[in-house]
C-alpha positions as CSV (number, residue, x, y, z in Angstrom):
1,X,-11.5,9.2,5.7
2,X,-10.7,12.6,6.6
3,X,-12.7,14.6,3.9
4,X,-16.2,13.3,1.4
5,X,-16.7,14.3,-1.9
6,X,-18.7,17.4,-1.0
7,X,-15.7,18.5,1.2
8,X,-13.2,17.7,-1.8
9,X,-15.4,19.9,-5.0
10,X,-15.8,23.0,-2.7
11,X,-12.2,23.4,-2.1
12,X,-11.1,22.8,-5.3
13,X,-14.3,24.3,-6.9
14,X,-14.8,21.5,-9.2
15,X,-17.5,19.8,-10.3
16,X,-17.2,16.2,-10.0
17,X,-14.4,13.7,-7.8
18,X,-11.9,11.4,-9.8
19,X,-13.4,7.8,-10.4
20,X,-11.4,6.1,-7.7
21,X,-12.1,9.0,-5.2
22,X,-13.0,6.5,-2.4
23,X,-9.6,4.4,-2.5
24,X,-7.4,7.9,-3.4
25,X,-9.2,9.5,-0.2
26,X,-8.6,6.4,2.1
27,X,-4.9,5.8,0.7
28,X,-3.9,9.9,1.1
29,X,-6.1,9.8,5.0
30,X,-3.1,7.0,5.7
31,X,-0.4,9.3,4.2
32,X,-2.1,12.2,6.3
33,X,-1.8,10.1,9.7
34,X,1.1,8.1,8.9
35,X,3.4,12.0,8.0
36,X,1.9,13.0,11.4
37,X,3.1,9.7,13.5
38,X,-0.1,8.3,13.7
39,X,-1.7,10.9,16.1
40,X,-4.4,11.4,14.5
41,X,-7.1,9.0,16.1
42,X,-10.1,10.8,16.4
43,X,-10.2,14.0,14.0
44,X,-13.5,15.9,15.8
45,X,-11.0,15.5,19.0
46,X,-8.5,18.1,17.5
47,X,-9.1,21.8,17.5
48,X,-11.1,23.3,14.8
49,X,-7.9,24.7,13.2
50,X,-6.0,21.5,13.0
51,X,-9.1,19.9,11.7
52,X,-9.6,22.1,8.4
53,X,-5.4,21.8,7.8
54,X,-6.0,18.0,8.5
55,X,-8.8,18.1,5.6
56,X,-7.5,20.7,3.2
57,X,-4.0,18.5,3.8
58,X,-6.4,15.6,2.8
59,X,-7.7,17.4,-0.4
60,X,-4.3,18.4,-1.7
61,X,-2.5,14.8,-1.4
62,X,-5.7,13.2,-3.3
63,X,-5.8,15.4,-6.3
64,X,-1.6,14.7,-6.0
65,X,-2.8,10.9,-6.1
66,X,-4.8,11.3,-8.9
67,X,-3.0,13.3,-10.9
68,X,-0.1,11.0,-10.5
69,X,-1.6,8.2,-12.3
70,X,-4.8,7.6,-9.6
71,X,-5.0,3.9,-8.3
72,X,-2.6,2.7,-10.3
73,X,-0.2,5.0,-8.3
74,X,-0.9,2.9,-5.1
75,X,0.3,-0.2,-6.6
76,X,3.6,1.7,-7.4
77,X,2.9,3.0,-11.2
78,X,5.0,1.3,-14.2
79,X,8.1,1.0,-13.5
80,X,9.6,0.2,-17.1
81,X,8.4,0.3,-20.6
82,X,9.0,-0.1,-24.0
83,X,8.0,0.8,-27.8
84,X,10.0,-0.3,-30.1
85,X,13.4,1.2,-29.5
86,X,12.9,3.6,-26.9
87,X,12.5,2.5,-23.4
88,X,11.8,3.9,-20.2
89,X,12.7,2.4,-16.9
90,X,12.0,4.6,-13.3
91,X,15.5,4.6,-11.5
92,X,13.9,5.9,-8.4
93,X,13.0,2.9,-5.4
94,X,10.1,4.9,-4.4
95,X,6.9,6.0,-6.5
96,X,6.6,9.9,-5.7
97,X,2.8,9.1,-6.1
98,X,3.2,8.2,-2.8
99,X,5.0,10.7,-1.2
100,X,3.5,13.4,0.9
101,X,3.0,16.5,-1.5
102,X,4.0,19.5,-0.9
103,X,1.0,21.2,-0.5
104,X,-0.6,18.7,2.0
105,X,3.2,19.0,4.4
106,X,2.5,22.8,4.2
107,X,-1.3,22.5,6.1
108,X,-0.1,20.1,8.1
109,X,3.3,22.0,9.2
110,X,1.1,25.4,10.1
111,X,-1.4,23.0,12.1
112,X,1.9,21.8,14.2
113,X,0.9,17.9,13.9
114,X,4.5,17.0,12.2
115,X,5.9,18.8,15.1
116,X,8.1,15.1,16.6
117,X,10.0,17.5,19.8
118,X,9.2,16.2,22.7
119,X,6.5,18.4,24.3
120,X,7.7,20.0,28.0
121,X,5.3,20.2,30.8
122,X,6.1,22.4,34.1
C-alpha cells in the first residue's frame, strides 16, 4: 500500500478511515500501479514529487472506492435489481468503481508516470 490511515485523514482532513480501508487502499495501490504499467516497484525509489502524486493519487481513488459502494465495489457492485415493479439492471460491462478516477489520473498525469512514449537517450 501506497498511503496508511494517518496519510489518508490529513489529506482529506477527516477524522476517521472507511471500515474496509485496508482492502479499498490495497485494491486502489493496484489501480495506481496497474494505470501507470506497472512501474511502480519500489515507491521510496521515485523522486519526492512523484511520490506525494503517487499517494495523493492513492487517496483520491480510495475515497472514489468507498464512495462507490466500498468493498462491494471490488466484487463488481449489483448489477440488477428489483422491487416490485420497478427494476434496475446496469447496461455498462464494466463497474466504474473500478475505474481510475479522475482525480487520482490528474496526480498521476502531472507526476509523468502514465507517460507510455518511448523515452530517447543520446
Amino acid at each position: 500500500m501506497y498511503i496508511d490511515a494517518n496519510y489518508y485523514t490529513a489529506f482529506l482532513n477527516i477524522a476517521a478511515v472507511p471500515e474496509d480501508f485496508n482492502l479499498l487502499c490495497e485494491m486502489a495501490s493496484s489501480q495506481i500501479n496497474a494505470a501507470c504499467a506497472l512501474k511502480i516497484n519500489d515507491l521510496s525509489a521515485l523522486p519526492f514529487k512523484s511520490q506525494e502524486a503517487v499517494k495523493k493519487a492513492t487517496v483520491m481513488q480510495t475515497k472514489y472506492l468507498s464512495d462507490n459502494g466500498g468493498a462491494l465495489a471490488l466484487d463488481g457492485g449489483i448489477a440488477s435489481a428489483s422491487i416490485g415493479k420497478f427494476s434496475y439492471t446496469e447496461n455498462s460491462t464494466t463497474s466504474e468503481a473500478t475505474a481510475l478516477c479522475k482525480a487520482a489520473e490528474m496526480f498521476l498525469y502531472a507526476s509523468g508516470l502514465m507517460f507510455s512514449g518511448v523515452a530517447v537517450c543520446e
